[in-house]
C-alpha positions in Angstrom: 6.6 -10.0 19.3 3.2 -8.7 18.8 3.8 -6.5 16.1 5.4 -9.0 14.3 3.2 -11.1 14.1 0.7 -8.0 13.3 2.3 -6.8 10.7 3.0 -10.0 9.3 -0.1 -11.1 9.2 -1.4 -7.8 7.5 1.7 -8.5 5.0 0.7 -11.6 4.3 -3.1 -10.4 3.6 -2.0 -7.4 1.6 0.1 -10.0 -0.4 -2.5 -12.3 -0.6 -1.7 -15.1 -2.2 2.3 -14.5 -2.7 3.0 -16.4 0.6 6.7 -17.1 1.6 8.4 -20.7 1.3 11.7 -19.6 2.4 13.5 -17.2 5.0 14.6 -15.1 2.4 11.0 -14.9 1.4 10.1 -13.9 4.8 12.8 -11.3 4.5 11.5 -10.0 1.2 7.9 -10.0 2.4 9.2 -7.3 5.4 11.4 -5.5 3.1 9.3 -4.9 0.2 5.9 -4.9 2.4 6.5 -2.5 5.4 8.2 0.3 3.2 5.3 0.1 0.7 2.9 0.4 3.1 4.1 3.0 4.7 4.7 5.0 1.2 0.9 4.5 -0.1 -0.3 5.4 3.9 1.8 8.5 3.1 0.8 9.3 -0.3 -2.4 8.8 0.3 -2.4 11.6 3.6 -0.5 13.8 1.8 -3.3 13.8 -1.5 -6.4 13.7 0.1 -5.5 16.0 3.4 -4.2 18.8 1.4 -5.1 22.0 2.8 -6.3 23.6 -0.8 -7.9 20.1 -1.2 -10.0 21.0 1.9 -11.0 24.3 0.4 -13.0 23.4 -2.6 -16.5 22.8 -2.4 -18.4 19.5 -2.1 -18.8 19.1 -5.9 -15.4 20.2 -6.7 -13.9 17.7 -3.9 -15.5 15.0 -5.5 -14.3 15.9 -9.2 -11.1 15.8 -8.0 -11.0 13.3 -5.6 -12.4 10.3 -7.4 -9.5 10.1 -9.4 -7.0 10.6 -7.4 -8.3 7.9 -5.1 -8.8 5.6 -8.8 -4.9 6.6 -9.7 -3.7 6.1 -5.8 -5.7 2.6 -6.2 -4.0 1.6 -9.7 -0.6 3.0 -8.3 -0.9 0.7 -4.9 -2.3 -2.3 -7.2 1.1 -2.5 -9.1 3.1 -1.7 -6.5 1.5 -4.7 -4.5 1.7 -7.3 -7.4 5.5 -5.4 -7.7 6.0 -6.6 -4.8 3.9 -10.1 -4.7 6.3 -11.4 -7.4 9.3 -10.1 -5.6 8.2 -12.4 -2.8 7.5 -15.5 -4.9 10.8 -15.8 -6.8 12.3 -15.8 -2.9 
C-alpha cells in the first residue's frame, strides 16, 4: 500500500496538472506513468553512464553532455504532456 500511494503521488506530480476524474483515469495515469518513467530513468542511465562517455575529458564531457541532457529533457517533456492528455480524456 505504501508504494502505491508513492508512486502515485509522484505520478500525480510528474503529471501535474492532468489529475484523474475517473477509475479509468487512475488506470491510465499507472499505465502510461510507471512505464514512462521507468523508460526516461533508463534512457537517461544508459546515455550519461556510458563507459566511452566516461572516457572523454572534462571539456569534451560537457560538449557532449549538455545536449544530450537538453534532447533527453525535450524527449521526457513530450512524452509527459503524451501522456498528461492521455490521462485527461480518461
Amino acid at each position: 500500500m505504501l508504494a502505491i500511494a508513492f508512486f502515485g503521488g509522484a505520478l500525480l506530480y510528474l503529471y501535474y496538472p492532468a489529475k484523474p476524474h475517473s477509475v479509468l483515469g487512475w488506470l491510465a495515469l499507472f499505465a502510461v506513468g510507471l512505464p514512462t518513467w521507468a523508460f526516461l530513468e533508463w534512457l537517461g542511465d544508459v546515455v550519461l553512464n556510458n563507459k566511452r562517455f566516461n572516457r572523454l575529458s572534462s571539456a569534451s564531457r560537457i560538449a557532449l553532455g549538455v545536449p544530450a541532457v537538453l534532447v533527453l529533457t525535450c524527449l521526457g517533456g513530450a512524452l509527459i504532456v503524451l501522456g498528461g492528455l492521455i490521462i485527461k480524456r480518461l
